[in-house]
C-alpha positions in Angstrom: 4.6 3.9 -3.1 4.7 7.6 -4.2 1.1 7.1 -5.7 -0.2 5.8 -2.3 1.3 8.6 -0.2 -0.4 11.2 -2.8 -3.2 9.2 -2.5 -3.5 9.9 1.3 -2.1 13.1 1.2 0.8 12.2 3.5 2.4 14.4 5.2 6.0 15.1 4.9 7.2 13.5 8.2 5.1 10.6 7.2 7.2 10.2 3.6 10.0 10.0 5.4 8.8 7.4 7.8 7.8 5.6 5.1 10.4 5.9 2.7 13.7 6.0 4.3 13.8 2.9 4.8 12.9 1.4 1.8 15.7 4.2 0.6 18.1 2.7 3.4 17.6 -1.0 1.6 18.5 0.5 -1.8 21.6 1.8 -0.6 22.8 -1.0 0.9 21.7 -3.7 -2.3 23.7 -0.9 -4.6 26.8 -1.2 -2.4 26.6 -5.4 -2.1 28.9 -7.2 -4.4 27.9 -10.5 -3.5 24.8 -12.1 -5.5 23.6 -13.9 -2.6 23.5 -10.8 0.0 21.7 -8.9 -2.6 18.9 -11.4 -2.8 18.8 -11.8 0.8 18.6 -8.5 1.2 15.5 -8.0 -1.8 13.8 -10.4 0.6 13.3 -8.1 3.4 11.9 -5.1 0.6 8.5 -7.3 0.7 7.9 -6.8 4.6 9.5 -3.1 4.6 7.2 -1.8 1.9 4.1 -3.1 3.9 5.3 -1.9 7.0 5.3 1.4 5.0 1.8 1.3 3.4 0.8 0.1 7.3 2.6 3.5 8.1 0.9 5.8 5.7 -2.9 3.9 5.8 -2.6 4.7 9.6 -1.7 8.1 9.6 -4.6 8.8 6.7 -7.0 7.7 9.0 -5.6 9.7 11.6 -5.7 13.1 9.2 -8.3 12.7 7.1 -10.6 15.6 7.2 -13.3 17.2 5.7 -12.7 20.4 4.0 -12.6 23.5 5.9 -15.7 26.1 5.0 -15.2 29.2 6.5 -18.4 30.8 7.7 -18.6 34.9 7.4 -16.3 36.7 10.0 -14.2 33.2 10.3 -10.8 35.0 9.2 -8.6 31.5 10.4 -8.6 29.9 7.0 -9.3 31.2 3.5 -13.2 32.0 3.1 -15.0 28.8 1.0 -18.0 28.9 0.2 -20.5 26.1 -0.7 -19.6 22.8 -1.4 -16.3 21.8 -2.1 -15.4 21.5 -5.8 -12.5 18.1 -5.1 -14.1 15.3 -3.7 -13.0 13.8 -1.2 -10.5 10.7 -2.1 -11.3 7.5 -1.2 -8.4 5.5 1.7 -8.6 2.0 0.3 -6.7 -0.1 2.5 -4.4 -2.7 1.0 -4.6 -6.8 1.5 -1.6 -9.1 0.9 -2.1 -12.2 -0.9 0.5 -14.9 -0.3 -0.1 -16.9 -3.3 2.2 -19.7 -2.2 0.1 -20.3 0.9 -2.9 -20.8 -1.3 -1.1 -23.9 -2.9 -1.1 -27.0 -1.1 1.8 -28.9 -3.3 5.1 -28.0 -4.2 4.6 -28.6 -7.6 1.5 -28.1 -10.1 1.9 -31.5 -12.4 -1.7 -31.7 -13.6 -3.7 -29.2 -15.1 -6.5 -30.1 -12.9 -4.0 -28.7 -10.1 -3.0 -25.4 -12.1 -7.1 -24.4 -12.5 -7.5 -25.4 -8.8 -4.8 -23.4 -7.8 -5.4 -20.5 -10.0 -9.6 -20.5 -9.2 -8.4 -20.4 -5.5 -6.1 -17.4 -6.4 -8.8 -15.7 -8.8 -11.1 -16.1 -5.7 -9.1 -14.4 -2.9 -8.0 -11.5 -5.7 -11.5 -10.8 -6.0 -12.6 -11.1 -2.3 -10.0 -8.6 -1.4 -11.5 -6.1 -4.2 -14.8 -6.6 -3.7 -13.9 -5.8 -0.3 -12.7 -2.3 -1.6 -9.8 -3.2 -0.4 -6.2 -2.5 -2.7 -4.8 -6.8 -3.2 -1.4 -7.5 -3.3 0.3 -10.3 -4.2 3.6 -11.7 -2.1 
């Protein structure tokens, strides 16, 4: 998650949208004794932490800006000149793959099945990065 905010050059405010409550889940899984609420609660990180890249996607596309070049007599920012020397980084948005949708049986019992099931997983993977889109899989 740290890696994607640097990525988009989030802002501080929208770390802390993004993180605090993935940081609020933590705390409460370190404090659970029982086995059963922990995994409960480990089930709700998958939808937080998209919510979160959701979050922090949005509000790149929101402050994603050229460079400033400051022209002669421009004293607002720091005079550049030229072109700038860091390019710009690319937003890649991110797609989640639910690989037990993609399954149409419970259970694999034939290899047949397995290939099919893994073609049709290979399949999406691609699609999503040939889509220059980031894949993820739930």
């Amino acid at each position: 998650m740290q890696a994607k905010l640097d990525t988009n050059a989030a802002s501080a405010d929208v770390r802390n949208k993004a993180l605090h409550p993935l940081q609020e889940l933590k705390t409460r899984i370190a404090s659970q004794t029982s086995i059963a609420q922990i995994f409960y609660l480990q089930d709700g990180r998958g939808s937080l932490m998209d919510d979160a890249i959701a979050l922090t996607e949005a509000a790149a596309g929101k402050t994603l800006a050229p460079p400033h070049v400051a022209t002669p007599g421009d004293a607002s920012k720091p005079m550049q000149t030229g072109h700038s020397s860091v390019s710009a980084s690319v937003v890649k948005t991110t797609c989640i793959i639910r690989a037990a949708d993609l399954s149409t049986k419970t259970y694999l019992e034939t290899e047949a099945e397995v290939e099919a099931y893994v073609s049709k997983l290979r399949s999406e993977l691609l699609a999503a990065v040939h889509a220059g889109k980031m894949a993820r899989v739930q």
